[in-house]
N, C-alpha and C positions, 0 to 999 in steps of 0.2 A: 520649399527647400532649394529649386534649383533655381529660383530667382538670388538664393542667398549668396548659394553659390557661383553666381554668374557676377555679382556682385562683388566678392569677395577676387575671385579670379581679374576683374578689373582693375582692382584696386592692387593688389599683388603686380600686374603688368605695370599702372604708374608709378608702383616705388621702385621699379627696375627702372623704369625709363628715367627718371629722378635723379637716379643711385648714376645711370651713363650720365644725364646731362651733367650732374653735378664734375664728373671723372673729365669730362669734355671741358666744361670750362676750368677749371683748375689747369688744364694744359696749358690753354692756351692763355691762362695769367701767369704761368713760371716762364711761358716763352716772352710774354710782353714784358715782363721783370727782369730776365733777362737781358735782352735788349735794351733795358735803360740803362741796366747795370755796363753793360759797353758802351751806350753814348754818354755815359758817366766818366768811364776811363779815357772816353776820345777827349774830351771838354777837359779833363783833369792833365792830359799828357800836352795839352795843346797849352793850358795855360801854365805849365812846367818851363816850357820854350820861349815864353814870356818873360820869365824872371830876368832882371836885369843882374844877376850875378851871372848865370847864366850866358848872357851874350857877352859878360867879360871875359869869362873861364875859358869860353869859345876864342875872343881875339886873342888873347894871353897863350894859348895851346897850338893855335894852328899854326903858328908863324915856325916851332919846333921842328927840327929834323924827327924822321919816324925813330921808337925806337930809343924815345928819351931816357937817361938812366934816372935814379929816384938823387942822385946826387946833383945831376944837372939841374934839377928841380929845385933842389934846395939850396941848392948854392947860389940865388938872387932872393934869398930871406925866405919865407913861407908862402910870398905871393904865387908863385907857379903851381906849388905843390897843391896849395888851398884851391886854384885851377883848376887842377887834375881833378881833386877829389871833389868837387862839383859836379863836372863832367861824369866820372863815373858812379854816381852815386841817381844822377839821373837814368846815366843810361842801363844803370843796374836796374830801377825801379820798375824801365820799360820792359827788360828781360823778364820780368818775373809776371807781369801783368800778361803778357803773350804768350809765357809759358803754362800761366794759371786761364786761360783763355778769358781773362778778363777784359782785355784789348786786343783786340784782331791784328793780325800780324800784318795784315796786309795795311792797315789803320797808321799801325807805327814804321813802316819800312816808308808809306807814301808821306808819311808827317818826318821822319830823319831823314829820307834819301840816303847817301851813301856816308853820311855823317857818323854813324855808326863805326862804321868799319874804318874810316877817316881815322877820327882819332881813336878809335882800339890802335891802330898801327903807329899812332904816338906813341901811345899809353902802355903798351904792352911792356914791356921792359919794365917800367917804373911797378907795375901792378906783381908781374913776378917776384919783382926784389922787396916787394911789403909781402907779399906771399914767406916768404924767406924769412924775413923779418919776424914777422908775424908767428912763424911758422902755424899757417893756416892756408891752408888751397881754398878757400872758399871768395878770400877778398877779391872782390868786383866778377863772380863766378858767374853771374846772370849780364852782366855788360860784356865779356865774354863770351859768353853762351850763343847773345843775340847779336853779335856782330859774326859769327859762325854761319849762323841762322840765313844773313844778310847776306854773307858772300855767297853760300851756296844756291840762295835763288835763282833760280835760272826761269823763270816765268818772264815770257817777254813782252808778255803785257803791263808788267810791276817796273821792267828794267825800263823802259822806254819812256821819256821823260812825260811826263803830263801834259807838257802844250803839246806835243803830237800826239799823245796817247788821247786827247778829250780836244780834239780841235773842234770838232764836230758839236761837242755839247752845248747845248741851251736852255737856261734855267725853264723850270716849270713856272706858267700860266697862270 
């Protein structure tokens, strides 16, 4: 009988040990899933900034005084405005990806730079007055959000431009 039991008592030890391997790995496949799922959002926000609508909404926008009304926008036909709302409809997407921690904040402020807060300070007027319009506070709430985000950064390793910040770096081997 105490052979059975010594048996029994073995075998009870490797379904606990089983029961943790299994808890163990399952960790550490939600953290490597995870992790795809952000160099998912880096690859998806990077090829965002590819769009050649995009790079036009950009030249079309910048050249604005901060601050644009939704009337100066419209008043050169819909091209501006179609602009704007490019522009914010991107940089809302980023808000909400950083706020859902889908994409690291650090990810999207190093992939915008101060682009953000850029044109938020065009944009900001025009965004109010469809706010108004709209009557909804929510329009461009996360483009908004993250250009708040952006200012308040004060980490001086993120502020510092790249080429000085990684002068030193060397691809790996």
């Amino acid at each position: 009988m105490d052979r059975l039991e010594t048996i029994a008592n073995i075998a009870e030890i490797f379904g606990v040990l089983t029961v943790i391997g299994g808890v163990f790995f399952a960790a550490i496949q939600i953290r490597q899933y995870r992790q795809q799922r952000r160099d998912a959002a880096a690859i998806e926000l990077v090829q965002s900034f590819r769009s050649p609508e995009l790079a036009r909404a950009f030249q079309l926008i910048r050249v604005l005084p901060d601050g644009v009304s939704a009337a100066q926008l419209r008043g050169d036909g819909s091209q501006l405005e179609e602009a704007a709302g490019t522009i914010g409809v991107t940089f809302e997407t980023m808000g909400l990806l950083v706020f859902r921690h889908v994409a690291p904040f650090a990810v999207v402020y190093e992939l915008t730079g101060d682009s953000v807060v850029f044109f938020w300070k065009k944009l900001s007027r025009w965004v109010e007055e469809a706010r108004a319009e709209q009557a909804q506070e929510s329009v461009f709430e996360w483009f908004q959000w993250l250009a708040e985000r952006i200012q308040e950064c004060d980490d001086p390793d993120m502020v510092q431009p790249a080429y000085e910040r990684f002068r030193t770096w060397r691809p790996r081997a």
